[in-house]
Residue, then its C-alpha position, 0 to 999 in steps of 0.5 A: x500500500x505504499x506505492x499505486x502500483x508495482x512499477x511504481x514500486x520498482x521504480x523507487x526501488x531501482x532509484x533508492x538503490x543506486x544512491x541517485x534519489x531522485x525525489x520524485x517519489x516519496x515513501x509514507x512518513x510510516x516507512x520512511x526509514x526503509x529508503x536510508x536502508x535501502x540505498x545503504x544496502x545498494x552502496x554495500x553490493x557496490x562496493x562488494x561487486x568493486x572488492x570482488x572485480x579488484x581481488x579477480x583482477x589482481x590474482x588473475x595478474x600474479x598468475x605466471x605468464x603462459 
């Protein structure tokens, strides 16, 4: 009951995790906390997703040459 419909939903979602934030959309004042968890969620898989390309890329170099 938060959003009209499930695109909406999506929308806000997509948004709120990435950090862009637009502000078109805003949650009701009963669940607002969720957007601040939200997008601190997304921050973390990012910087996770960096962590992870990093650590490939530098085991990928320390490999001998073939």
């Amino acid at each position: 009951g938060l959003f009209a419909d499930f695109e909406e939903a999506l929308y806000f979602s997509g948004v709120t995790f990435t950090s862009l934030g637009y502000g078109d959309l805003v949650i009701k004042s009963e669940a607002r906390f969720l957007a601040p968890l939200e997008a601190t969620t997304g921050l973390t898989m990012f910087a996770i997703a960096t962590a992870l390309l990093v650590s490939l890329i530098q085991a990928e170099s320390r490999l001998p040459p073939r």
